[in-house]
C-alpha positions as CSV (number, residue, x, y, z in Angstrom):
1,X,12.2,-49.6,60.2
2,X,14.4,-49.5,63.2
3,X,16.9,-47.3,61.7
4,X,14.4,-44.6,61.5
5,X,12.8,-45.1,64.5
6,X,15.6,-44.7,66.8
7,X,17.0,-41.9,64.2
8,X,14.2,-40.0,65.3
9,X,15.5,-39.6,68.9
10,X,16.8,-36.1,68.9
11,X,18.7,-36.3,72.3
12,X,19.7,-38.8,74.6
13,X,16.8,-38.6,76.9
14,X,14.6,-39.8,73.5
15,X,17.1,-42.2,72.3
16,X,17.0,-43.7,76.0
17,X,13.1,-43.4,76.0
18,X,13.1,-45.7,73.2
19,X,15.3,-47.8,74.5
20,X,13.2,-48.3,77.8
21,X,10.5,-49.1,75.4
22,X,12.3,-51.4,73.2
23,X,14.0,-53.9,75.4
24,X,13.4,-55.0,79.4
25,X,15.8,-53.7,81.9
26,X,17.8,-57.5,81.4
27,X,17.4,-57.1,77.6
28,X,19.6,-53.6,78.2
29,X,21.6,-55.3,80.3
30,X,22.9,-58.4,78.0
31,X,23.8,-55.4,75.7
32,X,25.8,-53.8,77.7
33,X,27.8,-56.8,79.3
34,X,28.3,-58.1,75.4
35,X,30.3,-54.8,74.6
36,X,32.0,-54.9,77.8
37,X,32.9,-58.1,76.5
38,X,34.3,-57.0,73.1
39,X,36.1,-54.6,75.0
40,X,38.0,-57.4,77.6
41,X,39.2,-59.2,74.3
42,X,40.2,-55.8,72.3
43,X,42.3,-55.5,75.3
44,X,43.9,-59.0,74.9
45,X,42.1,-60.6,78.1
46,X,42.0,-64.5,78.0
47,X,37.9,-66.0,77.9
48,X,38.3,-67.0,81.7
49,X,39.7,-63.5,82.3
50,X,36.9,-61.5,80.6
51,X,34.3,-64.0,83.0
52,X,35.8,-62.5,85.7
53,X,36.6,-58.8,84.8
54,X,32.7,-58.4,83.1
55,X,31.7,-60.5,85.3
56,X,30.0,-63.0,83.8
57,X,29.7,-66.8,82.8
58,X,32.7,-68.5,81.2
59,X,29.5,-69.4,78.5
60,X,28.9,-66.1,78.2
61,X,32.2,-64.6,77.8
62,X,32.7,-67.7,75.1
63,X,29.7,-66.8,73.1
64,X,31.1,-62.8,72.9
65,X,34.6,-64.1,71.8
66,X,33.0,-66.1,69.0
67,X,31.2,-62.8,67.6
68,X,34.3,-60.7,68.5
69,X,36.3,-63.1,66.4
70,X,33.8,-63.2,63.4
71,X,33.2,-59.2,63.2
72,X,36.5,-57.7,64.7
73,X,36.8,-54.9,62.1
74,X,33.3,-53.9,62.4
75,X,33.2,-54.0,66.4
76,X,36.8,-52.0,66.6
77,X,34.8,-49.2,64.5
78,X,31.9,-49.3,67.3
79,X,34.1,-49.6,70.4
80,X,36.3,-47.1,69.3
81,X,33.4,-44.8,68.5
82,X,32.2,-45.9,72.3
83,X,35.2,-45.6,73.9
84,X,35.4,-41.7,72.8
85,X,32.0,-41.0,73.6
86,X,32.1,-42.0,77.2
87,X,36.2,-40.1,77.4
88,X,34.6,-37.0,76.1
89,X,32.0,-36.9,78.5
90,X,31.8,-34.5,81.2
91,X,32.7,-35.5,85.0
């Protein structure tokens, strides 16, 4: 159902659309700060070090590192996929 949904955003102005109708502002938020997360600890940051380069609670950066550590192939596909997107964009 979801797949579809947000398949059906033709450009990023929809796709964000959807998003703004989807999840709260904080919702969008958490999102972000967990891949910014997965991104400290591809880049070998420590737990406290990731708390303070996000920044966010030692909790919090604890709670990314358990998922990073359970899904690391599958979240090196996304961030790599992430981390080309925003290089390739425009200044």
């Amino acid at each position: 159902m979801f797949y579809q949904l947000f398949q059906s955003a033709k450009t990023e102005a929809e796709f964000n659309e959807l998003l703004d109708l989807t999840f709260t502002e904080n919702e969008r938020a958490m999102m972000l700060e967990r891949w910014k997360i997965f991104d400290a600890l591809d880049r070998g940051l420590s737990q406290r070090e990731v708390a303070k380069d996000v920044p966010c609670s030692i909790v919090t950066a604890t709670r990314g590192a358990k998922v990073y550590r359970e899904n690391r192939e599958v979240i090196q596909k996304y961030l790599d996929i992430l981390k080309s997107t925003v290089l390739n964009r425009p200044s």
